[in-house]
C-alpha positions in Angstrom: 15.6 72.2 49.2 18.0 69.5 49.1 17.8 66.3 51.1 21.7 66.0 53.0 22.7 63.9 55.5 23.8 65.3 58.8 26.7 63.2 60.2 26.6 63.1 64.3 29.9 62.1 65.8 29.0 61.0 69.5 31.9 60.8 71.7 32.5 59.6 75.4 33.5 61.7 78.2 36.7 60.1 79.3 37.0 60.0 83.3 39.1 59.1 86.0 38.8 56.4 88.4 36.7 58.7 90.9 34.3 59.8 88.4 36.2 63.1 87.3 37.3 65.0 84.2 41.5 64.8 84.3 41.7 68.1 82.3 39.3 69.8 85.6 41.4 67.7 87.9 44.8 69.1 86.0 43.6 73.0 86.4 42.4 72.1 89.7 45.8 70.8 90.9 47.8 73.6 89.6 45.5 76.3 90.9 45.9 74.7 94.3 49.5 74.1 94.0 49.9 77.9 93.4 48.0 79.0 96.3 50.2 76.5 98.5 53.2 77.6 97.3 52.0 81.5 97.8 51.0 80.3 101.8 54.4 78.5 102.0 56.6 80.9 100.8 55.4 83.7 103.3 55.0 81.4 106.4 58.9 80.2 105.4 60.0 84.2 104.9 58.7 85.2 108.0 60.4 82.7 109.9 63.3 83.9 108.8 63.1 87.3 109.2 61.6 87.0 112.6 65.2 85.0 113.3 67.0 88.1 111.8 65.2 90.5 114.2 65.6 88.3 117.0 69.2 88.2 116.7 69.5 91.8 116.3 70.6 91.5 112.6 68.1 94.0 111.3 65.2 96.1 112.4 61.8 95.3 112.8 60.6 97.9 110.2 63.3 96.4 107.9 62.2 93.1 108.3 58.7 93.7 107.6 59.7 95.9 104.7 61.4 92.9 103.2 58.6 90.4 104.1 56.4 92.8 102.1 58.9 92.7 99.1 59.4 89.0 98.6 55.3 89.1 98.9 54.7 91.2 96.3 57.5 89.7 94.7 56.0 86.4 95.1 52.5 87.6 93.9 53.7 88.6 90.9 55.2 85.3 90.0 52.6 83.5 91.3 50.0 85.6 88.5 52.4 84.9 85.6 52.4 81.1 86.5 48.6 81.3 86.7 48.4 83.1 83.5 50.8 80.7 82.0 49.0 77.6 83.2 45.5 79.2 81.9 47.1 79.7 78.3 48.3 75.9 78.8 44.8 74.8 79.9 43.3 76.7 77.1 45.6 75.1 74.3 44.5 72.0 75.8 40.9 72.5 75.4 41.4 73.9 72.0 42.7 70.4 70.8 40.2 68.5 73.0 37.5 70.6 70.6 39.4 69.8 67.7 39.1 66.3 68.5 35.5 66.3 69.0 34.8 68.4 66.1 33.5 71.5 67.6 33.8 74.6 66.8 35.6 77.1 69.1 34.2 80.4 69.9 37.4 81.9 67.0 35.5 79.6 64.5 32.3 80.9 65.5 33.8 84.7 65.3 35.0 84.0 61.9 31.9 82.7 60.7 29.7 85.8 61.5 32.5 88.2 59.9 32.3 86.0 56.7 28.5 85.7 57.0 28.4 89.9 57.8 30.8 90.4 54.6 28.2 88.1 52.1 25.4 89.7 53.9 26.5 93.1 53.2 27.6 91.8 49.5 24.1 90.0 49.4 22.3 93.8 50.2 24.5 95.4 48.0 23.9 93.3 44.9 20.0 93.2 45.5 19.7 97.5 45.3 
């Protein structure tokens, strides 16, 4: 057994002014702002289309048809931008890792494949 030094790097938690983690506070935000623009977007369509059917421009049923459309049209968008903003929040955290030097759960992965394969080599040269 060899005596080695283990080298601990200790760093600081950097926070905001109220006491909390900006990278939390950033994917807080942008959930938020996605469910706000979701609630706006439908209050704002039905206005309108409430304005159409009062005016006789089209028919009820088509006017609910068409809320229902811009909805799920809506949804749709709204899920991509989520999905987009979890990718961004991921990359994010990937680098805040790599900072810290920590291993990310694909480092980890990678590990136990390489130590399976030397295992496996290990059993095989031992029969």
């Amino acid at each position: 057994m060899t005596d080695e030094t283990v080298d601990i790097e200790v760093t600081e938690e950097v926070l905001d002014e109220n006491g909390h983690n900006p990278m939390l506070e950033m994917a807080r935000k942008v959930l938020l702002a996605s469910i706000g623009v979701m609630a706006l977007t439908q209050e704002e369509a039905e206005k309108f289309v409430n304005k159409l059917i009062e005016r006789g421009e089209i028919a009820e049923k088509d006017g609910r048809k068409l809320i229902k459309d811009v909805m799920e049209k809506r949804k749709r968008k709204v899920g991509e931008v989520q999905v987009e903003a979890e990718d961004e929040l991921d990359k994010r955290m990937e680098e805040v890792l790599g900072r810290m030097n920590i291993a990310s759960k694909s480092d980890i992965e990678s590990l136990n494949r390489k130590l399976t394969t030397l295992s496996k080599k290990l059993d095989d040269l031992n029969k």
